[in-house]
BABA-557265 format. One record per residue (C-alpha): residue in one letter; chain; x, y, z. Coordinates in steps of 0.2 Angstrom, whole numbers, plus 5000, padded with zeros to 4 digits. Example, Ala and Ser with C-alpha at 12.3 -4.5 7.8 and 13.67 -1.06 7.14 Angstrom:
+------+-----+------+------+------+
! type ! mol !   px !   py !   pz !
+------+-----+------+------+------+
!    A !   A ! 5062 ! 4978 ! 5039 !
!    S !   A ! 5068 ! 4995 ! 5036 !
+------+-----+------+------+------+
//
This chain:
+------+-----+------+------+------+
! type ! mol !   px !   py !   pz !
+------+-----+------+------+------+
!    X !   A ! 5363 ! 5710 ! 5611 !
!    X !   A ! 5362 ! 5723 ! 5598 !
!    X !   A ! 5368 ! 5712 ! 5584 !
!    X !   A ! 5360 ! 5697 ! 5574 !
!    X !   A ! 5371 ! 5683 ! 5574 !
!    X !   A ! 5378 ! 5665 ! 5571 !
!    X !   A ! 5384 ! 5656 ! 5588 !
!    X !   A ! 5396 ! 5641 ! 5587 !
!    X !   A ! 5393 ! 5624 ! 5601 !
!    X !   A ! 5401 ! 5627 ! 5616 !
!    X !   A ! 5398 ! 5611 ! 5621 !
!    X !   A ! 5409 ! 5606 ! 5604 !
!    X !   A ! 5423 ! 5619 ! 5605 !
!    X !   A ! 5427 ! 5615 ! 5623 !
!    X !   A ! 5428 ! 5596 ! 5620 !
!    X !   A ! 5446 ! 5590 ! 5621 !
!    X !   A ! 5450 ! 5574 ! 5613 !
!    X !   A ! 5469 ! 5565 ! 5612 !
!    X !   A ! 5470 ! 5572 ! 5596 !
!    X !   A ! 5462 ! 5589 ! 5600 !
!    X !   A ! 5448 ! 5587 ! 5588 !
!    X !   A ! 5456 ! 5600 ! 5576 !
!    X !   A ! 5448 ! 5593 ! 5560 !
!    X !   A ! 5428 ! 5592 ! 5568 !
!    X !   A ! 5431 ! 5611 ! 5575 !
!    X !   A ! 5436 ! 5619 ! 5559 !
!    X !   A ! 5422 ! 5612 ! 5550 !
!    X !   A ! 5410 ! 5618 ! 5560 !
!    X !   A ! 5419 ! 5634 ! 5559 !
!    X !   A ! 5419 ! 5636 ! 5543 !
!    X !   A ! 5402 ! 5632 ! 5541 !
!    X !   A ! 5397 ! 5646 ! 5556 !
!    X !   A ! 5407 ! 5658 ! 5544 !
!    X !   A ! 5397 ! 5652 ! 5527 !
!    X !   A ! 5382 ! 5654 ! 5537 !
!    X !   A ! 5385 ! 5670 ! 5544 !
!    X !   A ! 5390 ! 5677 ! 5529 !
!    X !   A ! 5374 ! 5669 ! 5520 !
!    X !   A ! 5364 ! 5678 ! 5531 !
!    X !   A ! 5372 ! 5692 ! 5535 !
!    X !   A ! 5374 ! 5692 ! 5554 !
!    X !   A ! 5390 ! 5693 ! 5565 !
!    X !   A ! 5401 ! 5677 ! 5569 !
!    X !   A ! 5399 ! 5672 ! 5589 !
!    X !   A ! 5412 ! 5663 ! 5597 !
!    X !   A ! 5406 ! 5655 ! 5615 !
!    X !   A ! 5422 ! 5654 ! 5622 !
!    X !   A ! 5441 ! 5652 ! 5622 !
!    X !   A ! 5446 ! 5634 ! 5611 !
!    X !   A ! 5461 ! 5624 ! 5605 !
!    X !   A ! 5454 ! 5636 ! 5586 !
!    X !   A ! 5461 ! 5651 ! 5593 !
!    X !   A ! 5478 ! 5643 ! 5592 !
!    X !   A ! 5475 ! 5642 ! 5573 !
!    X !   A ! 5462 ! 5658 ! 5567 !
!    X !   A ! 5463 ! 5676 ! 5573 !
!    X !   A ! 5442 ! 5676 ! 5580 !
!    X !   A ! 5433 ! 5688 ! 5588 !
!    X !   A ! 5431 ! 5688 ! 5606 !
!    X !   A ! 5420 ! 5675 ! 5616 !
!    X !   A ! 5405 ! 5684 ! 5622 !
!    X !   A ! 5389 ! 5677 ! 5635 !
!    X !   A ! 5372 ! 5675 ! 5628 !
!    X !   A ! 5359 ! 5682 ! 5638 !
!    X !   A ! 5346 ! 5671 ! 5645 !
!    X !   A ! 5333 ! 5677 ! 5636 !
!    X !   A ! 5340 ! 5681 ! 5620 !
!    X !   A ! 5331 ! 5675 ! 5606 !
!    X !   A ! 5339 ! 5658 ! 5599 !
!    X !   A ! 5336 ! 5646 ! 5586 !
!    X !   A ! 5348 ! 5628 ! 5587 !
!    X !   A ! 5350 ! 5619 ! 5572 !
!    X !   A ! 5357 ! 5602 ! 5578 !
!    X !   A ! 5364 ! 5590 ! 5563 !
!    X !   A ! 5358 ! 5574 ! 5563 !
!    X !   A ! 5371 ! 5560 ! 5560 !
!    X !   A ! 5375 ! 5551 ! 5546 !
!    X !   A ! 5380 ! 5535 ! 5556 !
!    X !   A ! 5370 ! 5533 ! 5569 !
!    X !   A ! 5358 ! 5542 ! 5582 !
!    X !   A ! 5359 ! 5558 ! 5590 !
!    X !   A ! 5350 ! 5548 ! 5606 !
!    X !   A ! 5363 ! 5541 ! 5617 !
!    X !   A ! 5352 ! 5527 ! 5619 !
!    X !   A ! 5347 ! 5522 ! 5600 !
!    X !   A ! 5368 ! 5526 ! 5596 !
!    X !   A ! 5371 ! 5511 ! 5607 !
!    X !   A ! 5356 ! 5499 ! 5599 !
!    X !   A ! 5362 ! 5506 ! 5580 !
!    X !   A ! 5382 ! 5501 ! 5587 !
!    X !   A ! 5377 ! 5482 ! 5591 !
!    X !   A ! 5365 ! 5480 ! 5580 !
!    X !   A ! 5376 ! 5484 ! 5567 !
!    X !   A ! 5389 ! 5474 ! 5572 !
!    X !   A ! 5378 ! 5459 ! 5574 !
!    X !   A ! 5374 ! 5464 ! 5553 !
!    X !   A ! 5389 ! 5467 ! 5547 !
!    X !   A ! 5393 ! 5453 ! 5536 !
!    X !   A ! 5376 ! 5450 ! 5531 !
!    X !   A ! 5369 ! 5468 ! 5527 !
!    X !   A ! 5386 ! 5477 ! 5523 !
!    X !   A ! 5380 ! 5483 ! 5507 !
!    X !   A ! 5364 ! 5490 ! 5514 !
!    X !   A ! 5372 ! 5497 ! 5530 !
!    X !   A ! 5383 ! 5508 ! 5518 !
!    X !   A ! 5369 ! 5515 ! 5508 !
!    X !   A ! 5360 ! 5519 ! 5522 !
!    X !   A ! 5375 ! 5528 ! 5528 !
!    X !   A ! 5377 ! 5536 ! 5511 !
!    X !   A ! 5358 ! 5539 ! 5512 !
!    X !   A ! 5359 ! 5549 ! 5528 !
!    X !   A ! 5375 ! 5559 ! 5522 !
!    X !   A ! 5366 ! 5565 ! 5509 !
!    X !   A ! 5351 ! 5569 ! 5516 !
!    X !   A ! 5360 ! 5580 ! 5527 !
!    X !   A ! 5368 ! 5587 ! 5516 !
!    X !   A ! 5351 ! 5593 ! 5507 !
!    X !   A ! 5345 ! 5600 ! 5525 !
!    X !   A ! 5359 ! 5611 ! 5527 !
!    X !   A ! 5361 ! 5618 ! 5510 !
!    X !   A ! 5341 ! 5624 ! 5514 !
!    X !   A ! 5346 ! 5630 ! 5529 !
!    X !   A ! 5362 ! 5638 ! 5524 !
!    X !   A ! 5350 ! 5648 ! 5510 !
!    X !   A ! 5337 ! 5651 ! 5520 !
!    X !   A ! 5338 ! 5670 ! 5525 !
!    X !   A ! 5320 ! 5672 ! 5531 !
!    X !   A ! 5327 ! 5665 ! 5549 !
!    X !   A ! 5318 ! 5676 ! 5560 !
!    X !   A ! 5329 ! 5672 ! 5577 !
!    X !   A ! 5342 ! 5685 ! 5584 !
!    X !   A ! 5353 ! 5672 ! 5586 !
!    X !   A ! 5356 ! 5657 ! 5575 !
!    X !   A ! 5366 ! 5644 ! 5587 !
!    X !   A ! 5373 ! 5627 ! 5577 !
!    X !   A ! 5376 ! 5611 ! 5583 !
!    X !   A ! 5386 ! 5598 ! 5570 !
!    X !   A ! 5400 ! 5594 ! 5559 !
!    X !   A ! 5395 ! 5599 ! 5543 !
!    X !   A ! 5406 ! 5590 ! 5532 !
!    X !   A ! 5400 ! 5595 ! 5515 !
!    X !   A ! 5411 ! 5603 ! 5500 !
!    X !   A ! 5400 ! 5615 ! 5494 !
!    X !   A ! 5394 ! 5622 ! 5512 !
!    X !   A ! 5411 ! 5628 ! 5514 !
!    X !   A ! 5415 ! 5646 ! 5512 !
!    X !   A ! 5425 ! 5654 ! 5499 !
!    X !   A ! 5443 ! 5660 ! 5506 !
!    X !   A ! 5438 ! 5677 ! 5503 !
!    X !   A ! 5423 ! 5675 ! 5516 !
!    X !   A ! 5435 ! 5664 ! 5526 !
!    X !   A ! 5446 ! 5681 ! 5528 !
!    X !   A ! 5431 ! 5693 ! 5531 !
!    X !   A ! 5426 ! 5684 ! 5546 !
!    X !   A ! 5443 ! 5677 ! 5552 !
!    X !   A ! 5461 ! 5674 ! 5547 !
!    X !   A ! 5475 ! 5662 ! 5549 !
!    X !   A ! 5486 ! 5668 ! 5561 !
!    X !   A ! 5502 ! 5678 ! 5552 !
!    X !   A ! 5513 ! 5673 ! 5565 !
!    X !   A ! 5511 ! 5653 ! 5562 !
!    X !   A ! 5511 ! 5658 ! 5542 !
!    X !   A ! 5529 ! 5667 ! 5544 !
!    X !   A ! 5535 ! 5654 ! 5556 !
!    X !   A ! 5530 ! 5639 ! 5542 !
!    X !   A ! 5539 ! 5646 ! 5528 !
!    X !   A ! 5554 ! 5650 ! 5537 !
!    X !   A ! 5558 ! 5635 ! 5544 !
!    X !   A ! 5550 ! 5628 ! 5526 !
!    X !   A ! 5554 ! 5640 ! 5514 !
!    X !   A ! 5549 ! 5625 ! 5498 !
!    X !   A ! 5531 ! 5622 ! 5507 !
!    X !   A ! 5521 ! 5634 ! 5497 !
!    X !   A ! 5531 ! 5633 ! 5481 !
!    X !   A ! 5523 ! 5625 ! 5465 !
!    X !   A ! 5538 ! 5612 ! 5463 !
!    X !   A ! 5533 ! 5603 ! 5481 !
!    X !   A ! 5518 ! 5592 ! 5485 !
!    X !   A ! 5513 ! 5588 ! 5503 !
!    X !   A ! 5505 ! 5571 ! 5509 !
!    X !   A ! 5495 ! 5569 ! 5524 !
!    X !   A ! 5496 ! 5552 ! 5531 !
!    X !   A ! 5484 ! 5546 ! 5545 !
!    X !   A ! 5482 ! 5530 ! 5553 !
!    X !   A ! 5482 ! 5526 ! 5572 !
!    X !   A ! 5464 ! 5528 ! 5577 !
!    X !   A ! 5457 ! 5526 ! 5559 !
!    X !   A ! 5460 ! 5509 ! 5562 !
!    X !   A ! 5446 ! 5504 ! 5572 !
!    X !   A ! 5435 ! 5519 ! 5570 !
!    X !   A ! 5418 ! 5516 ! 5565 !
!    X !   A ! 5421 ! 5497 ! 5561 !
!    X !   A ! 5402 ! 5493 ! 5561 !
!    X !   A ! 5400 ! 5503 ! 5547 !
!    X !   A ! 5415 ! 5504 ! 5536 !
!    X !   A ! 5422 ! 5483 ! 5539 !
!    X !   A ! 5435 ! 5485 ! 5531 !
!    X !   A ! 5443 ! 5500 ! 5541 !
!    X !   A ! 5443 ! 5518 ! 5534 !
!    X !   A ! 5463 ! 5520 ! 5537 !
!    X !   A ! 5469 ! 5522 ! 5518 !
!    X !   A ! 5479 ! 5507 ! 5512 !
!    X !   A ! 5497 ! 5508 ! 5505 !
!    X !   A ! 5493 ! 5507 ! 5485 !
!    X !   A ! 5483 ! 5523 ! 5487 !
!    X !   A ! 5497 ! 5532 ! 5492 !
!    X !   A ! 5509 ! 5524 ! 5482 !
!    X !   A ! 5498 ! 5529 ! 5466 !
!    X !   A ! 5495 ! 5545 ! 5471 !
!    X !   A ! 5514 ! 5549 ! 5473 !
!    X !   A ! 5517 ! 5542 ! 5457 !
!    X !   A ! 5502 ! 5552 ! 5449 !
!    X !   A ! 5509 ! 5566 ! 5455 !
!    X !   A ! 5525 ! 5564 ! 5447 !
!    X !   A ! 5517 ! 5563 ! 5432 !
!    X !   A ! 5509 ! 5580 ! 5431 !
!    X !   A ! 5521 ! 5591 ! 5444 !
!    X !   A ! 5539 ! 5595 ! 5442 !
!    X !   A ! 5540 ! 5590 ! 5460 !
!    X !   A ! 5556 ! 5594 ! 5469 !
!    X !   A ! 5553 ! 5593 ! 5487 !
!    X !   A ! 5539 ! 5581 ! 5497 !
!    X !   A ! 5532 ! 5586 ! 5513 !
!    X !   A ! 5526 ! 5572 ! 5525 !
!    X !   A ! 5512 ! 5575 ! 5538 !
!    X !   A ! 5510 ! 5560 ! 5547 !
!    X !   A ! 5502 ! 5551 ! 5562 !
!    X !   A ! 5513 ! 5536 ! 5560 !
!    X !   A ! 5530 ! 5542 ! 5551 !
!    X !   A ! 5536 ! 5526 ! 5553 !
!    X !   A ! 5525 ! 5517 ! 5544 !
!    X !   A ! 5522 ! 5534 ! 5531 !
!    X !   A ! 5542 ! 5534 ! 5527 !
!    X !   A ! 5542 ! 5514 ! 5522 !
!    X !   A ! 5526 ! 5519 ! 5510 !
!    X !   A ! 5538 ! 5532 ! 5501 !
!    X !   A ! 5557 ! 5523 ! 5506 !
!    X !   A ! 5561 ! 5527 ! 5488 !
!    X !   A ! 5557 ! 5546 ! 5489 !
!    X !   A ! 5564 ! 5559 ! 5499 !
!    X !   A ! 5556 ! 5566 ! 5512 !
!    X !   A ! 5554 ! 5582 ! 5522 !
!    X !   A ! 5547 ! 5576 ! 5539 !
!    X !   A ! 5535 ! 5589 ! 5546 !
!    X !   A ! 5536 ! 5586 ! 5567 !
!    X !   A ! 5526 ! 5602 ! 5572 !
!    X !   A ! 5512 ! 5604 ! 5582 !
!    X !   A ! 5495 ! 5603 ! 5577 !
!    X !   A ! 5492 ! 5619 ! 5573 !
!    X !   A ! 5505 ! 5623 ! 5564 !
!    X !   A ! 5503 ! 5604 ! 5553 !
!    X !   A ! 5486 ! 5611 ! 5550 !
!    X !   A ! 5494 ! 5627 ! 5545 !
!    X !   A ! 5506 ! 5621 ! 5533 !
!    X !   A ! 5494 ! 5608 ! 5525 !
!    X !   A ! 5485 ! 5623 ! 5522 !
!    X !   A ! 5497 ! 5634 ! 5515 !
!    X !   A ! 5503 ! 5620 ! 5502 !
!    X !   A ! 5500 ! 5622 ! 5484 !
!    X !   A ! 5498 ! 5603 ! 5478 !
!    X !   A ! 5490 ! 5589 ! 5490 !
!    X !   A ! 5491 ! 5572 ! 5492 !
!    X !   A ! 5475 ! 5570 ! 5501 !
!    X !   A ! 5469 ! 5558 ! 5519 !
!    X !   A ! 5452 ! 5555 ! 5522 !
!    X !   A ! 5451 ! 5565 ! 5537 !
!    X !   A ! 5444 ! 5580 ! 5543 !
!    X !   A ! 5459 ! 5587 ! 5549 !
!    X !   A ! 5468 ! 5586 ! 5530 !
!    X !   A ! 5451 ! 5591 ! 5522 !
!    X !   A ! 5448 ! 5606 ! 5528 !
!    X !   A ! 5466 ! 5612 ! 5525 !
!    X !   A ! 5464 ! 5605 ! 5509 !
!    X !   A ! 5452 ! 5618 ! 5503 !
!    X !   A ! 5460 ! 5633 ! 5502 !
!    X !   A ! 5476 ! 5639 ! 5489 !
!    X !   A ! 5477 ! 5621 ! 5479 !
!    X !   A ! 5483 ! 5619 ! 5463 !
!    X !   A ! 5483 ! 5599 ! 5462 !
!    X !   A ! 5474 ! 5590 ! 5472 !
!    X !   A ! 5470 ! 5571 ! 5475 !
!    X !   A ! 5459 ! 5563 ! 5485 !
!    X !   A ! 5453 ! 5545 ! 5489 !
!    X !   A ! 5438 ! 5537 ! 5481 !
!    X !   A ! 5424 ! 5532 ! 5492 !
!    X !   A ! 5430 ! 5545 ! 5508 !
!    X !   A ! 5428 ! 5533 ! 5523 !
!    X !   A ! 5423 ! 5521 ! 5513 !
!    X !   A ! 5437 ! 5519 ! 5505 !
!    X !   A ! 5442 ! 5500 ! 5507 !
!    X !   A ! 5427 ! 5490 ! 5499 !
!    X !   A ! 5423 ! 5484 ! 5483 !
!    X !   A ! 5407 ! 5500 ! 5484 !
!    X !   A ! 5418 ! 5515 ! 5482 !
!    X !   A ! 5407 ! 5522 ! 5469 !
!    X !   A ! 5396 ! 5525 ! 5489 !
!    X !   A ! 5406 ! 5540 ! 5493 !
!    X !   A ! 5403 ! 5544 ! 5512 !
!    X !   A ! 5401 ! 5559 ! 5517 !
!    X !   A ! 5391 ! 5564 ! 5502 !
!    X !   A ! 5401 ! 5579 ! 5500 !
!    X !   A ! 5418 ! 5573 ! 5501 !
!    X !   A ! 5424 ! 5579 ! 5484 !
!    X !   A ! 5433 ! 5594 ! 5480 !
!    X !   A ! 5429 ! 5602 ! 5464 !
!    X !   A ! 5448 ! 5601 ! 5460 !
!    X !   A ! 5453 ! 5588 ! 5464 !
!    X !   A ! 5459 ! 5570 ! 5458 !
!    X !   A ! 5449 ! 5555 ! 5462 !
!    X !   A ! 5458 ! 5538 ! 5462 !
+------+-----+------+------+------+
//
């Protein structure tokens, strides 16, 4: 290979999950893209994924055997990269988790932000002698993100899902309409040992932020991205709704495309989220978002620069 370049995980971008994972694959594109444009290399896609539903990327090509590769492998902020130590961390923290709840949560925060410092060195660090640069993680830090600008050198929002969006939604991009992103299902139970109180988001947040919102926009049409409508249309009975009942990819893609957000705590809405925003809120604490420590903001990079904490 004649090129230097960046390489995404193949082992990450072919996983399939019930939800596809969306969220978890962009991040690590987009930090593939920062670091590619950091250090001035190529972008390298291993193969085919669910992101080619979504980006336009350059096509997947085959590392020879004896190319020369360094792997950067996040370490996580909740537990182990070990199978082995995950499972000790799981129940030992389960067994903890009324007693040392406070001390598990900085720890996490501790971790997060400790990661965070690792990858900003590496994402500046342009003396990386290695051909190939090939990354393993998430990555979930604001400020590792790239700039739209770069997004677009390296890739691009396919035009056709664009066109199709504000067609069928021709309000979506408009200064006058706000979008909210409610999830729930999973979030429920995931990563309960840490987060006790759950990390879905409760009812009052989104019930201030709607009403937030309508304090500072002139809002005259509400877009609702939801896992659970259901439960999403009782939050805002009082409001009227435009119920978004796409795909995936094109959810991601209109999420993406709003101008004002009413923000989840997951990956899938954050990512989305920071590109072409105007007004923005998000939730205080991230994940940790239901104890009486939100001031603990997991990740450590949660924050948006423009956005509204509450």
């Amino acid at each position: 290979m004649k090129n230097r370049g960046v390489i995404l995980d193949c082992n990450l971008i072919d996983k399939l999950t019930w939800n596809k994972g969306y969220g978890n694959l962009i991040q690590h594109l987009l930090f593939a893209i920062n670091l590619s444009k950091k250090h001035h290399r190529n972008l390298l896609i291993p193969s085919k994924s669910i992101l080619d539903e979504i980006f336009d990327l350059p096509s997947p090509i085959e590392l020879d055997k004896n190319e020369d590769v360094c792997c950067f492998i996040e370490k996580s902020a909740f537990y182990s990269n070990n199978f082995f130590f995950r499972k000790i961390e799981r129940f030992r923290n389960e067994i903890f988790r009324t007693l040392k709840s406070d001390l598990i949560l900085k720890n996490a925060w501790k971790k997060s932000k400790e990661q965070y410092e690792i990858e900003h060195k590496l994402i500046n660090n342009t003396t990386i002698a290695h051909r190939i640069i090939k990354i393993e993680g998430h990555f979930w830090h604001y400020e590792l993100m790239p700039s739209i600008e770069t997004l677009n050198e390296f890739s691009s929002v396919k035009i056709e899902l664009i066109n199709f969006l504000q067609k069928k939604y021709p309000g979506l991009s408009s200064q006058n309409s706000i979008s909210i992103h409610y999830r729930a299902t999973d979030f429920g139970r995931h990563l309960n040992e840490i987060f006790h109180q759950g990390i879905a988001l409760n009812d009052d947040y989104y019930k201030r932020a709607i009403e937030l919102a309508a304090e500072k926009l002139d809002i005259k049409e509400i877009h609702l991205f939801a896992d659970d409508k259901e439960k999403a249309e009782k939050i805002f009975s009082n409001y009227s709704l435009i119920l978004h009942d796409d795909s995936p990819a094109f959810d991601w893609v209109g999420l993406f495309l709003s101008k004002n957000i009413i923000q989840s705590n997951s990956t899938f809405c954050w990512t989305a989220s920071l590109y072409n925003k105007e007004f923005s809120i998000q939730p205080k604490g991230g994940y940790n978002c239901n104890s009486n420590k939100t001031e603990i903001c997991i990740p450590f990079g949660f924050y948006m620069s423009n956005s509204v904490i509450i």
